[in-house]
C-alpha positions as MATLAB code, in Angstrom:
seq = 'XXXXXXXXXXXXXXXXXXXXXXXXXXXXXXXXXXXXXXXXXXXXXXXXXXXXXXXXXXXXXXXXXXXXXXXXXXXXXXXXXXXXXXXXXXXXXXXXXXXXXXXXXXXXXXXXXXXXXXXXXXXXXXXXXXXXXXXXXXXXXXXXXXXXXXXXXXXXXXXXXXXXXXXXXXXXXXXXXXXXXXXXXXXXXXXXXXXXXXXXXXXXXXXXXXXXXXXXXXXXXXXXXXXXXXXXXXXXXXXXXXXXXXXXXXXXXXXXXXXXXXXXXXXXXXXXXXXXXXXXXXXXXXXXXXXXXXXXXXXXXXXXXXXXXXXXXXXXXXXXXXXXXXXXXXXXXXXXXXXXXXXXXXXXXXXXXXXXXXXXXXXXXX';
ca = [
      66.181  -43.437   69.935;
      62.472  -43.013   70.919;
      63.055  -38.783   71.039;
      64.063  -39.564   67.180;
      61.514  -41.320   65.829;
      59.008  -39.402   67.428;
      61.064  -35.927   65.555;
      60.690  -37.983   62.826;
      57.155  -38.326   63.079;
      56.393  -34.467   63.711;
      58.603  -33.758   60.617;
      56.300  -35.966   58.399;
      52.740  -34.589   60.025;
      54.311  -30.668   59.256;
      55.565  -32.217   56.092;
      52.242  -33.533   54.915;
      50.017  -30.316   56.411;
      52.546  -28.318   54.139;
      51.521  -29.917   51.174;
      47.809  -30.226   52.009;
      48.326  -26.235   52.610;
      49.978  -25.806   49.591;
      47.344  -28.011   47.388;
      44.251  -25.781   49.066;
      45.766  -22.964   48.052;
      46.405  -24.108   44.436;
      43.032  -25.114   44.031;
      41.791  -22.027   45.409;
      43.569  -19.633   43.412;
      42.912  -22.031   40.183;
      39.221  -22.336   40.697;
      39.138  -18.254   41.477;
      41.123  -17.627   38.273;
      38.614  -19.510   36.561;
      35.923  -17.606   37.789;
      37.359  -14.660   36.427;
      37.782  -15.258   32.824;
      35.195  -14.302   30.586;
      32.921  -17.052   29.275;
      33.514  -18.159   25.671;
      31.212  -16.344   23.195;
      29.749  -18.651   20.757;
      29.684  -16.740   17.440;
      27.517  -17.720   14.654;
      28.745  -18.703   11.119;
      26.639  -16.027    9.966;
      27.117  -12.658   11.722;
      23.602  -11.555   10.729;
      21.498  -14.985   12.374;
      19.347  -13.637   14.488;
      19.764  -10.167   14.274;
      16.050   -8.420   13.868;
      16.303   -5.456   11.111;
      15.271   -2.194   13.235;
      15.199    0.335   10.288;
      16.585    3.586   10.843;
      13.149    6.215   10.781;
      15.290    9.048    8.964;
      16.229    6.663    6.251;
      13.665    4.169    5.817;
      12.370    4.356    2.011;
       8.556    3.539    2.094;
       7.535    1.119   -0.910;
       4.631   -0.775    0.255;
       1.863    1.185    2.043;
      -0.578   -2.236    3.465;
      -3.520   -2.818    5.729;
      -2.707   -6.006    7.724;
      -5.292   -8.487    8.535;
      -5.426   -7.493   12.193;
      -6.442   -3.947   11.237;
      -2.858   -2.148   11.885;
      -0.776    0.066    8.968;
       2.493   -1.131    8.047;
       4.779    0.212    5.764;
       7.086   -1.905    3.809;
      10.721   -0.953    2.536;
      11.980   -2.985   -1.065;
      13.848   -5.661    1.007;
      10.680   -6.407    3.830;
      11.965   -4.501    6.285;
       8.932   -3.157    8.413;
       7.731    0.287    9.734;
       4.187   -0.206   11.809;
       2.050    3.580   11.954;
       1.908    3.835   15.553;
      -1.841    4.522   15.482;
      -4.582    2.820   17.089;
      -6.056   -0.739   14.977;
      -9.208    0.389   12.967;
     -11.437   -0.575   10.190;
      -8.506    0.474    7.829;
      -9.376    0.097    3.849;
      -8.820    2.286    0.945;
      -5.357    3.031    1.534;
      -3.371    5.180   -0.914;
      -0.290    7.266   -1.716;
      -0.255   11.191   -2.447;
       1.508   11.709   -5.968;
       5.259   13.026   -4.210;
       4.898   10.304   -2.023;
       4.683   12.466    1.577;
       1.649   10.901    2.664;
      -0.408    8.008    3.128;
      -4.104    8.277    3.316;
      -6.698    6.112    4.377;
     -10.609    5.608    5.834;
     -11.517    4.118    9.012;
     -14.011    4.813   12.036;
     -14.133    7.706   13.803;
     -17.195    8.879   15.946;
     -19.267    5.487   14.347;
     -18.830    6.743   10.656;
     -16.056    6.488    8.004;
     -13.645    9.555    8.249;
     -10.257   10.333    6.408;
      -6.984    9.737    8.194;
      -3.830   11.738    6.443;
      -0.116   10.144    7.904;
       3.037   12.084    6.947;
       5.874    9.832    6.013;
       8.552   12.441    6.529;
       7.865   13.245    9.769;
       5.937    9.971   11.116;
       2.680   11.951   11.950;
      -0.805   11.247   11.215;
      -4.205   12.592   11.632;
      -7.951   12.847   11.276;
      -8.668   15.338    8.474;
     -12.506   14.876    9.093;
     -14.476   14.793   11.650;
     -17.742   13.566   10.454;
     -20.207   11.517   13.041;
     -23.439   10.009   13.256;
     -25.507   13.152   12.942;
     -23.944   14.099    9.114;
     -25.763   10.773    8.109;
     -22.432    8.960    6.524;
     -18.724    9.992    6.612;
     -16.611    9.916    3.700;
     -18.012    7.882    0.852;
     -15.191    8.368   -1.329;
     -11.618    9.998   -2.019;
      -8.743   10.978   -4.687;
      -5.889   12.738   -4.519;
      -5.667   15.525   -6.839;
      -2.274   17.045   -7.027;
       0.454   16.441   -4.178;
      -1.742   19.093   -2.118;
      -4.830   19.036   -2.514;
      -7.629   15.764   -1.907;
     -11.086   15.812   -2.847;
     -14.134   13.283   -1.409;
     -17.513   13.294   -0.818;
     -19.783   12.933    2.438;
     -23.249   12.496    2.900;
     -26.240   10.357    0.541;
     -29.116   10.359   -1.617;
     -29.510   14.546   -2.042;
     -27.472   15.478    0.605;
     -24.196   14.290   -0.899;
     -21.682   16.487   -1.443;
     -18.215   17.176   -2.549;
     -15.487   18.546   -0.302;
     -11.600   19.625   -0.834;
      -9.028   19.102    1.777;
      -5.541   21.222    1.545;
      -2.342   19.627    3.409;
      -0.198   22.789    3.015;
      -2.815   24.643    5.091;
      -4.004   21.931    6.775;
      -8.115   23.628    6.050;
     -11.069   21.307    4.998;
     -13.546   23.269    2.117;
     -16.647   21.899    3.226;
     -19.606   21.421    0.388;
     -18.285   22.450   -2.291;
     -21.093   21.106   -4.624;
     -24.103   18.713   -4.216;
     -23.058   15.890   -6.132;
     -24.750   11.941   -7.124;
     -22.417    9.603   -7.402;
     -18.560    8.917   -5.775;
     -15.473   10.349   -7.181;
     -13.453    8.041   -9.585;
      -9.928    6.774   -8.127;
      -8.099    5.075  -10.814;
      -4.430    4.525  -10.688;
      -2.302    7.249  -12.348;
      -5.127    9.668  -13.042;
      -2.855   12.413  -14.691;
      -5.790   15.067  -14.633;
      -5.735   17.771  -11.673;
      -8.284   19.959  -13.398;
     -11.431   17.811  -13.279;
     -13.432   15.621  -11.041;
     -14.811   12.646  -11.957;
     -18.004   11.332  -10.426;
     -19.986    8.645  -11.539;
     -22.764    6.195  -10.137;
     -24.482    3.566  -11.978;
     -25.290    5.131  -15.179;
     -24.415    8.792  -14.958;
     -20.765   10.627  -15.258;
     -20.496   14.157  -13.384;
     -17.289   16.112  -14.281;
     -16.466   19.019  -11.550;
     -14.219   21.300  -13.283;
     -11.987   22.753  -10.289;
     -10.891   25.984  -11.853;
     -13.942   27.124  -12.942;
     -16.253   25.117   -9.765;
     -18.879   23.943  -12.207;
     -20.584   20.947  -11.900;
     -21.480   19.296  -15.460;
     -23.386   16.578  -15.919;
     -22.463   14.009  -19.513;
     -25.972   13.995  -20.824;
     -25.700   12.593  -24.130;
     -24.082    9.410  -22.866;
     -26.520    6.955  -24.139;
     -25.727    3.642  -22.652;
     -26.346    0.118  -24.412;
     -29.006   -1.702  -21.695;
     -25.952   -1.438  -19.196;
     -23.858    0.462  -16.378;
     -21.254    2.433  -15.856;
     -18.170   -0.100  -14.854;
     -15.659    2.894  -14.395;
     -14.555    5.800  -15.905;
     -10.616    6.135  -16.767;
      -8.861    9.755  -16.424;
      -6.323    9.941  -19.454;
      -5.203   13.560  -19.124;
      -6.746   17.401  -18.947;
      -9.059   16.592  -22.113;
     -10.184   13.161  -22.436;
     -11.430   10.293  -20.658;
     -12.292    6.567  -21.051;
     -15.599    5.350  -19.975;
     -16.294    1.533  -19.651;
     -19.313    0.076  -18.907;
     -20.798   -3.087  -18.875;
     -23.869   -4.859  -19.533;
     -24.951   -8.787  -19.445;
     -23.125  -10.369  -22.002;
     -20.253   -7.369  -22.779;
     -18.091   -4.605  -21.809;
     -17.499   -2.178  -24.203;
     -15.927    1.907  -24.166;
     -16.350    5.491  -24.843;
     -14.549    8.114  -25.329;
     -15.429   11.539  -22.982;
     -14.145   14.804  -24.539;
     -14.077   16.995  -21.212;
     -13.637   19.866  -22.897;
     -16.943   19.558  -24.593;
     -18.520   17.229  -22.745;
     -19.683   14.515  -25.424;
     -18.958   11.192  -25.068;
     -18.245    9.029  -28.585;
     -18.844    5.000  -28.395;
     -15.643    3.201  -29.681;
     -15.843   -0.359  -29.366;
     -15.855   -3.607  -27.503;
     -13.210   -4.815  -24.833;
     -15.400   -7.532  -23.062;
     -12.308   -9.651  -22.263;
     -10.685   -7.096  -20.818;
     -10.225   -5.376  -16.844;
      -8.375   -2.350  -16.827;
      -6.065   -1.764  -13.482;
      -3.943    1.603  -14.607;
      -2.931    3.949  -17.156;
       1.043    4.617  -18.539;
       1.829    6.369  -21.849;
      -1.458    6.588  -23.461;
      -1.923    3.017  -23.019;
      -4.431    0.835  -20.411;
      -2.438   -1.778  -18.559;
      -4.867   -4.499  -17.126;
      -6.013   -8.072  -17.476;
      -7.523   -9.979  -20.149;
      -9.571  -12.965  -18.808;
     -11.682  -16.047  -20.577;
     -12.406  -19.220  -19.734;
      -8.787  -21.202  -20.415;
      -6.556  -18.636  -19.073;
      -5.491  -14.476  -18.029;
      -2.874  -12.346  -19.517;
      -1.610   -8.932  -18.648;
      -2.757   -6.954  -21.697;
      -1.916   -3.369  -22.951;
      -4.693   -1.436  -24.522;
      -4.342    1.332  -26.436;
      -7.316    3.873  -26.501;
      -5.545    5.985  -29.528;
      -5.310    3.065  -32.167;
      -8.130    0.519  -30.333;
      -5.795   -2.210  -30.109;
      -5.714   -4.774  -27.262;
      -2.470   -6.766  -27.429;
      -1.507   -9.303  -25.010;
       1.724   -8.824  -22.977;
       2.019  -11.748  -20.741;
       0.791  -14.809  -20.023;
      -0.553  -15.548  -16.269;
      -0.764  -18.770  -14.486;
      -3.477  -17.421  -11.871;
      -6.632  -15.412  -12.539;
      -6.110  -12.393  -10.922;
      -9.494  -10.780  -11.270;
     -11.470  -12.363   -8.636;
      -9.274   -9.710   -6.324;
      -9.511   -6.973   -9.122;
     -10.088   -3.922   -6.201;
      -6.407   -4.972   -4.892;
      -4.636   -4.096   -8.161;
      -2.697   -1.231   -8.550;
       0.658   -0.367  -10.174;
       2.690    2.726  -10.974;
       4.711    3.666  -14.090;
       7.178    0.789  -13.771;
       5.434   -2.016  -11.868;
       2.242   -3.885  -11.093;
       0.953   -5.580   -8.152;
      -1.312   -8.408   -8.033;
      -3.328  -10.591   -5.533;
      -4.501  -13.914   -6.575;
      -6.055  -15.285   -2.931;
      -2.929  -16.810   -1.838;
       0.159  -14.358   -2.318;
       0.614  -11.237   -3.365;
       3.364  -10.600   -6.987;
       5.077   -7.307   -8.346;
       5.642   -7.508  -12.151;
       7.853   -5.244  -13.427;
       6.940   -3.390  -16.805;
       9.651   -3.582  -18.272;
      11.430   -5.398  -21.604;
      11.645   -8.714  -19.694;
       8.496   -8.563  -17.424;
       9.686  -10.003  -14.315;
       7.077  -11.108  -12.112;
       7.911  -12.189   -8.714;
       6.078  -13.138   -5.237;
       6.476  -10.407   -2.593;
       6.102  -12.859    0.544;
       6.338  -10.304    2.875;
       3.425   -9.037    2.160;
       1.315  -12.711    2.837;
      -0.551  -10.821    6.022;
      -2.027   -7.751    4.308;
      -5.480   -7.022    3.103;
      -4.219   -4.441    1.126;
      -1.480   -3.644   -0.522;
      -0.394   -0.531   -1.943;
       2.675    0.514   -4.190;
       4.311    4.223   -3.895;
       4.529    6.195   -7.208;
       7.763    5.308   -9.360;
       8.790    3.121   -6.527;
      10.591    0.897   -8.498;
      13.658    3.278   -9.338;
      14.592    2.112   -5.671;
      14.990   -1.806   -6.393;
];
C-alpha cells in the first residue's frame, strides 16, 4: 500500500513539473512573440503635421527676395516656403531683382567698404562683382539694373566719383566710365535702358549710354527746394519731384532735349512705382493714407484705396511690380494686388525681414 501512495506521489510531482514546464515555455514563446511585432505607429489626423517643407532647388519659384534681421538672404516662394543664400551674414541692404528675374543683387562689406554682391537664382551661385577697399575711399554708393545684362553704379566721393558698368554675360566690370556728382536713380519699373539718371540735392545728370555723354539739366530752376527723386517713364521723358518746406511739386524732363517744364503741385502725394503711364504711390494728410494713381499725361491724382495704416514712415521699403504692391507699416509687411478688386493682404512670413523685395510680374504665379 505504502509502494502506491508513494507512485502516487511521484506521478503528481512529474505531473505538476510538466505543467510548470509547459507554462515557462508558454510564457516564453508569448513574451518573445511580443517582442517581435512591430510597435504600433501612431498616425496623425493630418498626414502633413509636422512635416517641415524642404523645397525642391530645381523647382523652387523665387517671389520674395528679403534681408532678415540677423543679416542672412532668404528667398521666399508664394506659399512661405523658404530658400536661405548659403553665403556668409553681412551688412546686407539694397537688395533687388534683375528685370528676367536670374539674379538677385545686393551691397554689403567687403574689405571694410560697401561692394556689390550678384547671386544667380538658376544655378544657386553668388559673387562679389567688386572689389573695392579702403584705399578707393568708398565702395559702391549706388546701383540700377539696366537691362537683364547689364548694371550700372557709382564708387568713390566728392570729385572722385565715378560711374561704372558691370556685364553678367561676360562676367567684366567697365571701370570709370565718367566722373559723375550725384548717385544713380533706382525707381521701381524704370522702363528706360538708354539713359542714366543721376541726381544729388539739386542737380539731375543724364548719362546717355549709347552715345557715353554725360549731360548735365541746366535750366532746371528749382522753387527754394531739392530734388526728392527723379522718376524714369520711358526712352524720352522723365518725372522730376522735388520738395521744399511747405510742398512737393513736379517737372517734366524731355531727355531728348534736355529741358525740364514745371507742371504742378502733388504735395500730398509719395510716389513708390510706375505702370502704364501712370504713378502708383501714397497719398498722405493728417486724418488718413490712400493708395493713389497719378497720371503724369492728364495731371490727375485720383485716389484708389483707402488705407488703415500710414505707410510712409517706411517709404524706402516700398516696391511693387506690374500687378502688385508691397508695403511695410512697422509691424507687418502686406501685398496688394492691382487689380479690379484690390486685395490687400498680410504676408506673415515675411514678419523677420528688413527688407523685402518682390520679383518682376511675380504675381502671375499666385
Amino acid at each position: 500500500m505504502s509502494n502506491r501512495k508513494s507512485l502516487i506521489i511521484i506521478i503528481s510531482a512529474i505531473a505538476t513539473l510538466c505543467a510548470a514546464t509547459a507554462l515557462i515555455f508558454f510564457l516564453y514563446y508569448f513574451l518573445n512573440s511580443l517582442a517581435t511585432v512591430d510597435p504600433t505607429t501612431n498616425t496623425p489626423d493630418d498626414p502633413n503635421q509636422n512635416i517641415v517643407e524642404i523645397p525642391d532647388e530645381a523647382k523652387f519659384d523665387s517671389i520674395y527676395a528679403t534681408i532678415q534681421e540677423d543679416d542672412s538672404v532668404v528667398l521666399f516662394s508664394s506659399s512661405g516656403v523658404q530658400l536661405p543664400i548659403s553665403i556668409e551674414k553681412n551688412e546686407w541692404n539694397n537688395i533687388n531683382w534683375s528685370p528676367d528675374n536670374k539674379y538677385v543683387s545686393f551691397l554689403g562689406t567687403n574689405n571694410q567698404v560697401s561692394n556689390l554682391y550678384l547671386y544667380n537664382v538658376e544655378t544657386r551661385q553668388g559673387n562679389w562683382v567688386t572689389n573695392f577697399n579702403i584705399e578707393d575711399l568708398t565702395g559702391v554708393t549706388s546701383y540700377q539694373w539696366i537691362n537683364n545684362d547689364t548694371i550700372y553704379y557709382t564708387q568713390g566721393i566728392g570729385n572722385q566719383k565715378w560711374l561704372h558698368q558691370y556685364k553678367t554675360s561676360s562676367k567684366q566690370e567697365r571701370l570709370k566710365i565718367v566722373r559723375v556728382n550725384g548717385d544713380i536713380l533706382s525707381f521701381e519699373n524704370n522702363t528706360s535702358d538708354n539713359f542714366v539718371i543721376l541726381k544729388n540735392l539739386n542737380s539731375v545728370e543724364i548719362y546717355a549710354i549709347d552715345s557715353g555723354e554725360l549731360k548735365v539739366l541746366n535750366n532746371l530752376v528749382l522753387i527754394n527746394g531739392n530734388i526728392e527723386t527723379v522718376i524714369n517713364i520711358d526712352n524720352s521723358k522723365a518725372i522730376i519731384i522735388a520738395f521744399n518746406e511747405t510742398s512737393r511739386y513736379y517737372y517734366i524732363l524731355d531727355l531728348e532735349n534736355m529741358t525740364a517744364s514745371l507742371v504742378g503741385d502733388i504735395s500730398s502725394f509719395e510716389p513708390v512705382c510706375i505702370i502704364n503711364s501712370n504713378v502708383i504711390g501714397i497719398t498722405s494728410t493728417e486724418q488718413a493714407s490712400s493708395l493713389s494713381q497719378f497720371n503724369y499725361l492728364e495731371n490727375k491724382l485720383i485716389e484708389l484705396l483707402k488705407l488703415d495704416d500710414n505707410y510712409l514712415d517706411n517709404k524706402d521699403l516700398l516696391n511693387c511690380n506690374s500687378d502688385s504692391l508691397v508695403l511695410y507699416n512697422d509691424q507687418s509687411w502686406s501685398t496688394l494686388l492691382l487689380d479690379d478688386k484690390l486685395t490687400i493682404s498680410t504676408v506673415s512670413f515675411l514678419q523677420n525681414s528688413k527688407e523685402a523685395k518682390l520679383r518682376y510680374n511675380s504675381m502671375e504665379t499666385l
